[in-house]
N, CA, C and O atoms as a GROMACS GRO file, in nm:
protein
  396
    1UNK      N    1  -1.221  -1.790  -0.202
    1UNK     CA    2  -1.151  -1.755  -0.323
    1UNK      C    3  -1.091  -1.615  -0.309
    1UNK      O    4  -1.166  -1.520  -0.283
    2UNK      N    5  -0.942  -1.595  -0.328
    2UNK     CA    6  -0.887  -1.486  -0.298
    2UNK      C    7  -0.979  -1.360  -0.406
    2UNK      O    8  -1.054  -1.398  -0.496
    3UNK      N    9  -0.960  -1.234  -0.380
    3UNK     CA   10  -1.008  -1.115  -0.450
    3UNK      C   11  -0.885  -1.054  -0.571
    3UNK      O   12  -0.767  -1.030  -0.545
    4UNK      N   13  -0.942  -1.040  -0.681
    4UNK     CA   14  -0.870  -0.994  -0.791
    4UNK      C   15  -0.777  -0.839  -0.711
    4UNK      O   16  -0.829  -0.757  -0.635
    5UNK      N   17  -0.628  -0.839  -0.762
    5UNK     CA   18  -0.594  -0.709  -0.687
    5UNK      C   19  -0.568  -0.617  -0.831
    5UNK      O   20  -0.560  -0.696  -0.925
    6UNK      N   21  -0.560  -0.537  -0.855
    6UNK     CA   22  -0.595  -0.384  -0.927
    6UNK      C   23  -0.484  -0.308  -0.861
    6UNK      O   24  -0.492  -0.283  -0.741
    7UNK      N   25  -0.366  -0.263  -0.939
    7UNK     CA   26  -0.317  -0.156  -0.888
    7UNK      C   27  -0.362   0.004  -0.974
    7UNK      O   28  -0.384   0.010  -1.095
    8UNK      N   29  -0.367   0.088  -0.908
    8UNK     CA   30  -0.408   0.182  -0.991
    8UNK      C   31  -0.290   0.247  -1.006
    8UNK      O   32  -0.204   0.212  -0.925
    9UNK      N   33  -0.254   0.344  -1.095
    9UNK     CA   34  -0.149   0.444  -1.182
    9UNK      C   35  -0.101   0.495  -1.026
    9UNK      O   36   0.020   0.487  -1.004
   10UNK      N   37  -0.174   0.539  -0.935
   10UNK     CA   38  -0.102   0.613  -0.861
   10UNK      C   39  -0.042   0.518  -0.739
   10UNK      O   40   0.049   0.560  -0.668
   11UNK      N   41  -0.094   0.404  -0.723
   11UNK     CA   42  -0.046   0.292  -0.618
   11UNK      C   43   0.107   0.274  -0.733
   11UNK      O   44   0.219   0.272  -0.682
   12UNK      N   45   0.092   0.262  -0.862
   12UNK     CA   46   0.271   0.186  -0.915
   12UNK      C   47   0.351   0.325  -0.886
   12UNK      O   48   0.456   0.335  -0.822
   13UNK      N   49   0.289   0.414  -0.938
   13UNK     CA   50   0.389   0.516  -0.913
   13UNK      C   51   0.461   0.536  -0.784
   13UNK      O   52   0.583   0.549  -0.768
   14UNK      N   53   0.361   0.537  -0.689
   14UNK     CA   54   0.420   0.583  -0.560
   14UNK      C   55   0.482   0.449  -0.476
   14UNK      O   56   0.544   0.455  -0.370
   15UNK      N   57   0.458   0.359  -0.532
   15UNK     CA   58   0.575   0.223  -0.522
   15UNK      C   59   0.704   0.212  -0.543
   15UNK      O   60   0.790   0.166  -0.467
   16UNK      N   61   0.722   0.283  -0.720
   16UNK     CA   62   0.819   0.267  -0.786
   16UNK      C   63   0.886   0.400  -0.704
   16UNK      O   64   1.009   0.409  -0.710
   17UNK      N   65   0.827   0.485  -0.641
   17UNK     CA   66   0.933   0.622  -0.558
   17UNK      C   67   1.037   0.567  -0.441
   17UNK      O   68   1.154   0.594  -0.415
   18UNK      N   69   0.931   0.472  -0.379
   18UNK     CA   70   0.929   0.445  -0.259
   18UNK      C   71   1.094   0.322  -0.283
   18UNK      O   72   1.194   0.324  -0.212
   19UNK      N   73   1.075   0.259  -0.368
   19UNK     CA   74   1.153   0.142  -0.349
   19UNK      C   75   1.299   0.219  -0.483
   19UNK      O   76   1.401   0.157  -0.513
   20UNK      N   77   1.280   0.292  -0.512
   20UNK     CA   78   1.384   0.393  -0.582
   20UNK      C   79   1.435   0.460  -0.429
   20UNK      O   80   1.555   0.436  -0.413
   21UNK      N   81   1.378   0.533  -0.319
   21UNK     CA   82   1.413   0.562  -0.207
   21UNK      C   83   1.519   0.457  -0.091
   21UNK      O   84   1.588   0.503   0.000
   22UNK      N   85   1.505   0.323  -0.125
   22UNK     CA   86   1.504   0.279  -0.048
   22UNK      C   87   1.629   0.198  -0.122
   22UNK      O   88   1.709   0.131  -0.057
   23UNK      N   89   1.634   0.211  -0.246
   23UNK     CA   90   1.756   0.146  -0.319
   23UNK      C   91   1.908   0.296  -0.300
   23UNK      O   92   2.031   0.288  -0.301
   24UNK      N   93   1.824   0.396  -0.286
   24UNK     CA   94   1.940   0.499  -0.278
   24UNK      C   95   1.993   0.555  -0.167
   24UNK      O   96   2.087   0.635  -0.171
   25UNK      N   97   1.920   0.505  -0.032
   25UNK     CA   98   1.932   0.516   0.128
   25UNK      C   99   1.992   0.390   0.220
   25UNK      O  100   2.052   0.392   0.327
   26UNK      N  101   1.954   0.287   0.141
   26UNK     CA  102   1.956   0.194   0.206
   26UNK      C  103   2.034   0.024   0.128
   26UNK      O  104   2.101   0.009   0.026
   27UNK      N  105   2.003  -0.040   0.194
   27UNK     CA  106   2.120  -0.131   0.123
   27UNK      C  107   1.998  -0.226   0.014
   27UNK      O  108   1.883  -0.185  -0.005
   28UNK      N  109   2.051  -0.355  -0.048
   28UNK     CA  110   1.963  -0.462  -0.104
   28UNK      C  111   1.906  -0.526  -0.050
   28UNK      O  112   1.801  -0.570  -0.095
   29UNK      N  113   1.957  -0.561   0.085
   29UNK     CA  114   1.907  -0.631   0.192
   29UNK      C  115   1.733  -0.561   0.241
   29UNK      O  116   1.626  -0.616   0.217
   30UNK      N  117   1.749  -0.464   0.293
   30UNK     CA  118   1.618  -0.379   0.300
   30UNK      C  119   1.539  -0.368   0.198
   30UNK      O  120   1.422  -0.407   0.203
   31UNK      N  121   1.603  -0.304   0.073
   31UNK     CA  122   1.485  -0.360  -0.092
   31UNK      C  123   1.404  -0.486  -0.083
   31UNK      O  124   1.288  -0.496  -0.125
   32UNK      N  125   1.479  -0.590  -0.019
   32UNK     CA  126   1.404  -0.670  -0.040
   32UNK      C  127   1.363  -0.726   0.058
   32UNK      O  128   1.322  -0.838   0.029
   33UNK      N  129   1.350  -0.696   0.186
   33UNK     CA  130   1.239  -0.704   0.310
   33UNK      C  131   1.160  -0.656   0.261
   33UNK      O  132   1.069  -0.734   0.235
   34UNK      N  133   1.134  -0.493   0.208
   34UNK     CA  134   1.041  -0.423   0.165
   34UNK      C  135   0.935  -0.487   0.084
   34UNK      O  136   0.814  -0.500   0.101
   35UNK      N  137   1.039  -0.533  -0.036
   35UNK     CA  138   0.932  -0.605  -0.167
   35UNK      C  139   0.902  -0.708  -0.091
   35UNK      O  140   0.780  -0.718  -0.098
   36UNK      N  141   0.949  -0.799  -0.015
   36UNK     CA  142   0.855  -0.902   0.057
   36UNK      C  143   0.762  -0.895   0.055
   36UNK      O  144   0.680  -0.917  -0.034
   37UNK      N  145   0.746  -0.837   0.232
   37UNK     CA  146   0.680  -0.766   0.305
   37UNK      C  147   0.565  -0.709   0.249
   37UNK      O  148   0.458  -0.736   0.303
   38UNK      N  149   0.565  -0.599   0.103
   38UNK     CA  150   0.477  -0.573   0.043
   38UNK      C  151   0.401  -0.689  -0.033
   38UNK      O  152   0.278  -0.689  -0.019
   39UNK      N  153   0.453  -0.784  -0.107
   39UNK     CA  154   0.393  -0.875  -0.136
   39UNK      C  155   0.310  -1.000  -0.051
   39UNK      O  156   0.240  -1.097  -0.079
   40UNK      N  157   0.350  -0.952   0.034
   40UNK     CA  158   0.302  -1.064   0.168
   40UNK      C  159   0.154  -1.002   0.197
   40UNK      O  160   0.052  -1.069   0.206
   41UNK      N  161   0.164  -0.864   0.209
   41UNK     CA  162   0.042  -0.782   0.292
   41UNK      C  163  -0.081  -0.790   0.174
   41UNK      O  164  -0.202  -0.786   0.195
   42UNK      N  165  -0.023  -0.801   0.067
   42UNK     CA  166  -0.143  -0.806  -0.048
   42UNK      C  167  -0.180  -0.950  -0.062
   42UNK      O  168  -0.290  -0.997  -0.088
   43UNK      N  169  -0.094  -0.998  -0.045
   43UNK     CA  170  -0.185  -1.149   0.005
   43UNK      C  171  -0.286  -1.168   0.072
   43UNK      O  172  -0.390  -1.226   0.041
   44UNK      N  173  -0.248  -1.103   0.193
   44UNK     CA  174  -0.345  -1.134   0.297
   44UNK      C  175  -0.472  -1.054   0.241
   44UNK      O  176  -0.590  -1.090   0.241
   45UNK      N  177  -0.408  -0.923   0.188
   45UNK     CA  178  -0.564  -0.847   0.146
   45UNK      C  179  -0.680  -0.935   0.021
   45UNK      O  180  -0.802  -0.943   0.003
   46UNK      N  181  -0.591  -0.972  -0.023
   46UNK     CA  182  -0.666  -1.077  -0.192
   46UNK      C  183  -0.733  -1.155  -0.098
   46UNK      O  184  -0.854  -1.147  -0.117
   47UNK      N  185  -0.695  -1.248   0.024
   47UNK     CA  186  -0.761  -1.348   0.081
   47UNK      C  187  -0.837  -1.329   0.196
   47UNK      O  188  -0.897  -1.421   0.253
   48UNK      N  189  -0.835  -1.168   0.247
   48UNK     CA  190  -0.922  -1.112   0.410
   48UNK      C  191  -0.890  -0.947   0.349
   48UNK      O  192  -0.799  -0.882   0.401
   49UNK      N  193  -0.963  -0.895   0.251
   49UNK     CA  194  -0.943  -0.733   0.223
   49UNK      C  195  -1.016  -0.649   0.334
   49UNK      O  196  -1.028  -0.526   0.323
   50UNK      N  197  -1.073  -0.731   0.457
   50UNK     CA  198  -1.154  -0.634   0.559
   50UNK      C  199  -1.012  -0.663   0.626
   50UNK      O  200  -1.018  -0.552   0.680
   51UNK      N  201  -0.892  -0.712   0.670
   51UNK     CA  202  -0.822  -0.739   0.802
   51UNK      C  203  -0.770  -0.632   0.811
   51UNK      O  204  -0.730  -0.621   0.927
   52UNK      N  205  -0.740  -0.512   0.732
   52UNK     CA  206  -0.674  -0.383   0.809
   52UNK      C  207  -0.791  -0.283   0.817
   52UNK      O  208  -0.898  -0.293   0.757
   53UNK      N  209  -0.753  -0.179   0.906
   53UNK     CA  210  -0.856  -0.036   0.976
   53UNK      C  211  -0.901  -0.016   0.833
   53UNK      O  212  -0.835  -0.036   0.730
   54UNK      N  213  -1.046   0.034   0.847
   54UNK     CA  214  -1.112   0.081   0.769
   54UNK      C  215  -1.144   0.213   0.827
   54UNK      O  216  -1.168   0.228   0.947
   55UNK      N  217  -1.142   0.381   0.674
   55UNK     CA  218  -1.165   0.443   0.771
   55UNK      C  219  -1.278   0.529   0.634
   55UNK      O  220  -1.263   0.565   0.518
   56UNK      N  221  -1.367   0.530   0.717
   56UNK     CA  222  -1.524   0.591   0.710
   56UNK      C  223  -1.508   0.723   0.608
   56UNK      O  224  -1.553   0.733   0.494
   57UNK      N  225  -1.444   0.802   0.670
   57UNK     CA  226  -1.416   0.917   0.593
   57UNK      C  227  -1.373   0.910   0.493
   57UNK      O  228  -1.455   0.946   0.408
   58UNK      N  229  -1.278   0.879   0.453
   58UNK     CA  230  -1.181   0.815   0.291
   58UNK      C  231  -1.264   0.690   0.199
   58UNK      O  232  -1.270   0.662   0.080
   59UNK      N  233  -1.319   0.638   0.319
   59UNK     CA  234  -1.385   0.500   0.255
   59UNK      C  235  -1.250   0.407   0.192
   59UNK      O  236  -1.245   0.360   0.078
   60UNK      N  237  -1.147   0.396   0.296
   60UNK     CA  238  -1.034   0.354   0.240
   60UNK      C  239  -1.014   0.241   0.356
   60UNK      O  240  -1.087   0.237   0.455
   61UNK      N  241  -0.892   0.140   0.329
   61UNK     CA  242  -0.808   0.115   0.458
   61UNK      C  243  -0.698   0.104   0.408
   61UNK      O  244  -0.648   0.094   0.296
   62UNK      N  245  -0.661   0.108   0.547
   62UNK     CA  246  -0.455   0.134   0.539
   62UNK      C  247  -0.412   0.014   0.620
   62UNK      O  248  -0.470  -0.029   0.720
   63UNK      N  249  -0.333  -0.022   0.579
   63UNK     CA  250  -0.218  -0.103   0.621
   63UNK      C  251  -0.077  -0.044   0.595
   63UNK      O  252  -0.030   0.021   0.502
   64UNK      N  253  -0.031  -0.091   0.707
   64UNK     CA  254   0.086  -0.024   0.733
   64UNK      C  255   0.201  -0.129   0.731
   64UNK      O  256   0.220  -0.218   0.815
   65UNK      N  257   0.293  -0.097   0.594
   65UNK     CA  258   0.349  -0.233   0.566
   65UNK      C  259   0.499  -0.211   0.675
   65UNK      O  260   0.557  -0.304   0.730
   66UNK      N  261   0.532  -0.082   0.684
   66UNK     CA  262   0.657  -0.090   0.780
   66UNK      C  263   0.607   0.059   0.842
   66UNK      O  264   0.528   0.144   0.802
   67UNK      N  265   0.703   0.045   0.975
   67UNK     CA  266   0.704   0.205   1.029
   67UNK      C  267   0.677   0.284   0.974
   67UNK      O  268   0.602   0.375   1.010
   68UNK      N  269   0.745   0.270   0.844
   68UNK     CA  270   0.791   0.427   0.704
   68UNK      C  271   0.710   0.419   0.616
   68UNK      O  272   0.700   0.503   0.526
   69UNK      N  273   0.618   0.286   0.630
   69UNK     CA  274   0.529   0.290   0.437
   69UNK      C  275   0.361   0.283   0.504
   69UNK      O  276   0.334   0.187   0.577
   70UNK      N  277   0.305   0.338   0.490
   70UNK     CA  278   0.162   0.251   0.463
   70UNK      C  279   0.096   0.185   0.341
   70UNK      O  280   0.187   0.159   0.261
   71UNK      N  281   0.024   0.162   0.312
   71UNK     CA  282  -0.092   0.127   0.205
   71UNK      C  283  -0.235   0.152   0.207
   71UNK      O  284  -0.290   0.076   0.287
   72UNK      N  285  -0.302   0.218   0.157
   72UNK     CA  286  -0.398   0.227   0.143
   72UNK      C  287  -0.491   0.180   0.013
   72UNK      O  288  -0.468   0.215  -0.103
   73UNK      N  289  -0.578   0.110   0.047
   73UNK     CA  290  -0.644   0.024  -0.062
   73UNK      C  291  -0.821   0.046  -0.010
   73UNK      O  292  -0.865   0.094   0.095
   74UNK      N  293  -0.908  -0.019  -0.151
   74UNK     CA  294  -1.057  -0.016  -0.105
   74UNK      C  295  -1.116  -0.174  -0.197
   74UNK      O  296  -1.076  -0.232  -0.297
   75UNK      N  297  -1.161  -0.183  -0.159
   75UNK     CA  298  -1.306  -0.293  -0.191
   75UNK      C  299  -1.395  -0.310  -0.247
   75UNK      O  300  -1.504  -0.328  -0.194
   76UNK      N  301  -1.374  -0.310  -0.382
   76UNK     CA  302  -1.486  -0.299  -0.488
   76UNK      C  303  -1.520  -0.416  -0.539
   76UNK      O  304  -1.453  -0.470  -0.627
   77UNK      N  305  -1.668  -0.489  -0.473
   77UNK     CA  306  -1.720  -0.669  -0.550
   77UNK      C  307  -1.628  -0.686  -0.505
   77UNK      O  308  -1.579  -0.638  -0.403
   78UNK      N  309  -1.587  -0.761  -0.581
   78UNK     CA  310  -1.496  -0.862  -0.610
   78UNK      C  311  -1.298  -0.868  -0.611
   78UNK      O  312  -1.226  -0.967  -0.599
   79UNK      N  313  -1.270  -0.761  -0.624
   79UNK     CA  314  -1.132  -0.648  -0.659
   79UNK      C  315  -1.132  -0.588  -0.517
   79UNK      O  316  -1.218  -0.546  -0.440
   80UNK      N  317  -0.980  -0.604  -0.514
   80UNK     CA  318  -0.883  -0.531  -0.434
   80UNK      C  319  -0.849  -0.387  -0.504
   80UNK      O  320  -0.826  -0.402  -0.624
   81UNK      N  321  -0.843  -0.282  -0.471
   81UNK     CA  322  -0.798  -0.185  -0.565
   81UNK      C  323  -0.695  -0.093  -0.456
   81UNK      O  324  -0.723  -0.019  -0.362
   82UNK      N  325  -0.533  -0.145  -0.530
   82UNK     CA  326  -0.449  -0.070  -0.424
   82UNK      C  327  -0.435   0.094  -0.500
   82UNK      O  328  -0.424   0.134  -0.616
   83UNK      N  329  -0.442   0.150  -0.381
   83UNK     CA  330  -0.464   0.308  -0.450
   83UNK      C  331  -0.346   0.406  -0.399
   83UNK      O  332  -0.341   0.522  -0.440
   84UNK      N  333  -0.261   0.360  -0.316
   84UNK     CA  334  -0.158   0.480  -0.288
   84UNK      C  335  -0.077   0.402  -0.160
   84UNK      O  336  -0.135   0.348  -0.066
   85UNK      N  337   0.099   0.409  -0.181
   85UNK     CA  338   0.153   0.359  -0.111
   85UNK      C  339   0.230   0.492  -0.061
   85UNK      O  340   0.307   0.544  -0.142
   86UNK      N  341   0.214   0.559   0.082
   86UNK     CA  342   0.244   0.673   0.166
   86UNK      C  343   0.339   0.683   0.273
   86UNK      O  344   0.307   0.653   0.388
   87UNK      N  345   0.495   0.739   0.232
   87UNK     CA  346   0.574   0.773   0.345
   87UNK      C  347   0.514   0.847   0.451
   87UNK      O  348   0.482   0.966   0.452
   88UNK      N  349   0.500   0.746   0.554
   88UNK     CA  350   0.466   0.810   0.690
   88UNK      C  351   0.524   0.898   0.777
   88UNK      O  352   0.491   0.926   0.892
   89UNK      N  353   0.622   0.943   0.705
   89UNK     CA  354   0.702   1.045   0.778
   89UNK      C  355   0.696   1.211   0.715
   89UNK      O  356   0.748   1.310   0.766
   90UNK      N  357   0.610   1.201   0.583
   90UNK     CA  358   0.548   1.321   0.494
   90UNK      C  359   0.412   1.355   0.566
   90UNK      O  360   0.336   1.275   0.622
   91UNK      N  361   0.398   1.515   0.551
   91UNK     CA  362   0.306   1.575   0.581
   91UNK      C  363   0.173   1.478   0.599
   91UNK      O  364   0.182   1.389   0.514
   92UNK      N  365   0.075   1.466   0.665
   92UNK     CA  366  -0.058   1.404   0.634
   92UNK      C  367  -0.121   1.495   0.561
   92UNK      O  368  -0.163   1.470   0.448
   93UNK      N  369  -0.132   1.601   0.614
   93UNK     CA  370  -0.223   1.758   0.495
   93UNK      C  371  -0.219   1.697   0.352
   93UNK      O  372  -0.315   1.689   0.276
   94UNK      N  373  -0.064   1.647   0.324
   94UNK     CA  374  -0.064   1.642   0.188
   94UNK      C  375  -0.108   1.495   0.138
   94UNK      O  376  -0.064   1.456   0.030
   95UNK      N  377  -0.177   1.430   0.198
   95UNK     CA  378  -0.233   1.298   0.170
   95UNK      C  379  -0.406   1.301   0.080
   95UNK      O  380  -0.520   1.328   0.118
   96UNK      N  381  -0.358   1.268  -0.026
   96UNK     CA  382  -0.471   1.293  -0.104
   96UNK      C  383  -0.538   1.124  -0.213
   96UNK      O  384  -0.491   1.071  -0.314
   97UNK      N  385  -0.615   1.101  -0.161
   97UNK     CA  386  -0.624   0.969  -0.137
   97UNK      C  387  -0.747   0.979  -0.291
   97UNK      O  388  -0.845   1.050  -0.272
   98UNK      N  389  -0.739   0.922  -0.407
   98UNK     CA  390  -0.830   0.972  -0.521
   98UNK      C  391  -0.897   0.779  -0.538
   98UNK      O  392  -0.837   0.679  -0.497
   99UNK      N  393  -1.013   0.781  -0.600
   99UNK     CA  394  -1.049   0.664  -0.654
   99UNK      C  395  -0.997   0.592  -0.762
   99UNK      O  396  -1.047   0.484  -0.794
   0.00000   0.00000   0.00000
């Protein structure tokens, strides 16, 4: 049975940047690989939330939906809880990963 997914305030926000970025750089065609693509990877997480790196320190994992985006999400029971979607081409220092 797939896992309930949870976006938190700062996973929509930094979605809604990301795909505002990508509508003002890039064409419709790419918008919507993107939104795919993103909807595809949370699939897999609702139905296997261990299949991407888990990392010890954060108590997080990331998936990395393209070159340019990651995701980072955690595992609570039953719930998916996506917590922050991160241009990989921004500082890491400034990666601040909250519950």
């Amino acid at each position: 049975m797939p896992y309930a997914v949870y976006w938190a305030p700062t996973a929509k926000k930094s979605y809604v940047q990301i795909l505002k970025h990508i509508q003002e750089r890039w064409t419709e065609k790419e918008l919507i690989v993107f939104i795919n693509r993103t909807e595809e990877v949370i699939s897999h997480m609702s139905n296997n939330p261990l299949l991407y790196p888990y990392s010890q320190q954060h108590d997080v994992h990331k998936c990395v939906i393209m070159p340019q985006v990651s995701l980072f999400y955690r595992r609570k029971l039953d719930v998916v809880q996506l917590l922050l979607f991160w241009d990989n081409r921004r500082n890491p220092k400034k990666l601040n990963i909250k519950p």
